[in-house]
N, C-alpha and C positions, 0 to 999 in steps of 0.2 A: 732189179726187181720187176716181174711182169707184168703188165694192165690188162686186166680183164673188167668190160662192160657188160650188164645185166641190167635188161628192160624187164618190167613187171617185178622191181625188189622190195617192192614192200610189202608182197604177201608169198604167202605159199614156196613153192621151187625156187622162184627169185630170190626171196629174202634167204632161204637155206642155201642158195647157193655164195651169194651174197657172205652171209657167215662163214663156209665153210676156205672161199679163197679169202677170206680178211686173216681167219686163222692159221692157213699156210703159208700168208706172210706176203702175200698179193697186193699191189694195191686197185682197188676198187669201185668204180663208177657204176655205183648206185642210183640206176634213172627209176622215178618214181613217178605218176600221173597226178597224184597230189602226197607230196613230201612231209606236208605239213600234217597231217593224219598219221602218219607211218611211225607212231612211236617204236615199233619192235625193228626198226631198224638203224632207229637213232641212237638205239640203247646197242646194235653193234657199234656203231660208228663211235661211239664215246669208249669204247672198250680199250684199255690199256696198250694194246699190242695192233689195234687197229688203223688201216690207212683207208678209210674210205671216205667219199665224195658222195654227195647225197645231191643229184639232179633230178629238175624238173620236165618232164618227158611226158607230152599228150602223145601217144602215137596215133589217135587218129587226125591230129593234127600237123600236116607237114612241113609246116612253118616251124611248129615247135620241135620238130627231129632238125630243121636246116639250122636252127639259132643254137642247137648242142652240139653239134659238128664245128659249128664255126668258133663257138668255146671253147671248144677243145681243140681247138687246129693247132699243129705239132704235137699231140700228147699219140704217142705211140700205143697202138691196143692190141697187146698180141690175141687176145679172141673176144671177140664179139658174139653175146648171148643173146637171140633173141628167146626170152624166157615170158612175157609177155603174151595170153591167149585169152582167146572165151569160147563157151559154148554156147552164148547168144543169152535170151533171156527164159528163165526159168535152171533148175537144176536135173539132168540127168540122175543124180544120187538119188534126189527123191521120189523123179516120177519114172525111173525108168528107161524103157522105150514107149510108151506115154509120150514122152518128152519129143520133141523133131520127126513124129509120125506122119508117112501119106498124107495126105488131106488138111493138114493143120498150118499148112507153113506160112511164116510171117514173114514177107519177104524183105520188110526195112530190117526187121532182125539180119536176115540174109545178109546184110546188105552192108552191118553192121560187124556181123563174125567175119566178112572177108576181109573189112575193110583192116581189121588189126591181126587176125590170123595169116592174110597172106599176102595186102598192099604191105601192112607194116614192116614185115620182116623184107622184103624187097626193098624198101623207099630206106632202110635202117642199114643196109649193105650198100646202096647207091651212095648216101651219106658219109659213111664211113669209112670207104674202101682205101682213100688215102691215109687214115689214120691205120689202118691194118697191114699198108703194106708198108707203113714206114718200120714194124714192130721188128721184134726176132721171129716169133711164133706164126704168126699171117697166119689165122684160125677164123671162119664165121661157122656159129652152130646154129640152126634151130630148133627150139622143141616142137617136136610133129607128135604125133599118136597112131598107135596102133591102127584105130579105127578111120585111120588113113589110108589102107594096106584093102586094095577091091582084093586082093588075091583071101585076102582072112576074113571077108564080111560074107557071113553067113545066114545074121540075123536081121537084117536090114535098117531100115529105118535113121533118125540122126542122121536127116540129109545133110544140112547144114553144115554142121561139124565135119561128118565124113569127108565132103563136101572142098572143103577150105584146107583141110591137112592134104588132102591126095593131092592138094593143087600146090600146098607150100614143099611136098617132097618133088615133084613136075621142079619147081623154083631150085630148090637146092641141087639136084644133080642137073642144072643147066648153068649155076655157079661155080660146081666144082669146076667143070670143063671151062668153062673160060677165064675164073679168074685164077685158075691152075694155073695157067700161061703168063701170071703173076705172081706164083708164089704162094698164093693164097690157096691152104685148103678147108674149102666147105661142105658143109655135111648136117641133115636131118637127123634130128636125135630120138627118139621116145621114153623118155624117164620111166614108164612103166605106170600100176593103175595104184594113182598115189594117195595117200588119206590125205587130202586138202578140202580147203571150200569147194572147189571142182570135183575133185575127186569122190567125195564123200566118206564117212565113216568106217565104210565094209572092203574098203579100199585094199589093196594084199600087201602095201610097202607102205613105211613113213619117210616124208619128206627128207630126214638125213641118208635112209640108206640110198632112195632114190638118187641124190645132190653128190654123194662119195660114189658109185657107179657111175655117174656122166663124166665128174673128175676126171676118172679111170680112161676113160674112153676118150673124151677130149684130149688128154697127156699124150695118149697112142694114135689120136688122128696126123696123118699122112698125106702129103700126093697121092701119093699111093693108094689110099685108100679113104677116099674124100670120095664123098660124092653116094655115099651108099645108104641104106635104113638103118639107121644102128639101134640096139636097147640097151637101156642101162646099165644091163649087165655085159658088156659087149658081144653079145649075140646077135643074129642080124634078121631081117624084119622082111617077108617078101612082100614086093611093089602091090 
């Protein structure tokens, strides 16, 4: 049976992704920032047919990513998610491009979206990379976004955000290539614009159809073809 790890499960993508490998029969390492809140995840993990593991994971904390590695040292993880993000503080859904405009920027916020949009998913691959290469699969993903993509930004503004994805997809195809040469293939994901807390209401997908398309695409990651901008529909994202 294969392991897969998911940072940020207790809400949003996470938790749906989270659900959707406990249901394919996966087992599950549920990192959580605080567990103890996470009723909707504890209500998978109590699930009949359920294998998952519910950890305690600050990712701005790097001590608390070395103490889950070392807990789980020998536990083989064929893909490692980082599903874990923010776009700082305030919400994009509500205000817009309002939101991370010219002239407004808070730069501990900055300082803040990098530190777990693009130290995180780095420091969570250094961490882990022995347990990935012990697996059958050797998979790490990240979810990046769109508004990652200088080739697609038209409308500006969401420096921040912009900002920290262009840098965690720069991360991801600098991991394909070398931890290719281990076996491991890695690769940027974009789930698409999804009705969550982040997302907002007016959002074009819900969070299962977004979580069964990365499935998809995670299943079909390759050597081969590691290292690229993928969407969740498996269509591909230019830089």
């Amino acid at each position: 049976m294969p392991t897969v790890l998911v940072t940020g499960a207790s809400r949003g993508l996470g938790l749906e992704l989270v659900r959707q490998y406990a249901e394919a029969g996966w087992n599950v390492v549920a990192a959580a920032r605080d567990p103890d809140t996470a009723g909707a995840l504890h209500d998978i993990a109590a699930g009949p047919r359920a294998t998952v593991a519910i950890h305690r994971l600050d990712l701005f904390d790097h001590a608390s990513i070395d103490r889950l590695a070392s807990e789980l040292r020998g536990c083989a993880i064929d893909v490692l998610i980082n599903s874990a993000g923010t776009m700082g503080k305030g919400k994009f859904a509500e205000l817009g491009l309002d939101f991370g405009k010219f002239g407004s920027s808070d730069f501990e916020d900055w300082q803040a979206v990098y530190r777990l949009n693009v130290i995180g998913p780095m420091k969570m691959a250094e961490a882990f990379v022995e347990h990935v290469v012990q697996s059958q699969q050797k998979k790490i993903v990240t979810l990046t976004s769109i508004l990652g993509s200088i080739e697609l930004n038209k409308i500006g503004g969401l420096y921040a955000y912009r900002a920290s994805k262009a840098a965690v997809n720069a991360i991801m195809r600098s991991m394909a290539i070398d931890l290719g040469k281990r076996g491991i293939a890695a690769t940027a994901l974009h789930p698409g614009w999804v009705r969550t807390d982040m997302g907002g209401p007016r959002a074009d997908i819900d969070a299962p159809e977004s979580a069964a398309g990365m499935r998809k695409v995670i299943a079909g990651l390759t050597l081969e073809n590691a290292g690229r901008y993928w969407m969740y529909d498996g269509s591909q994202l230019p830089w």
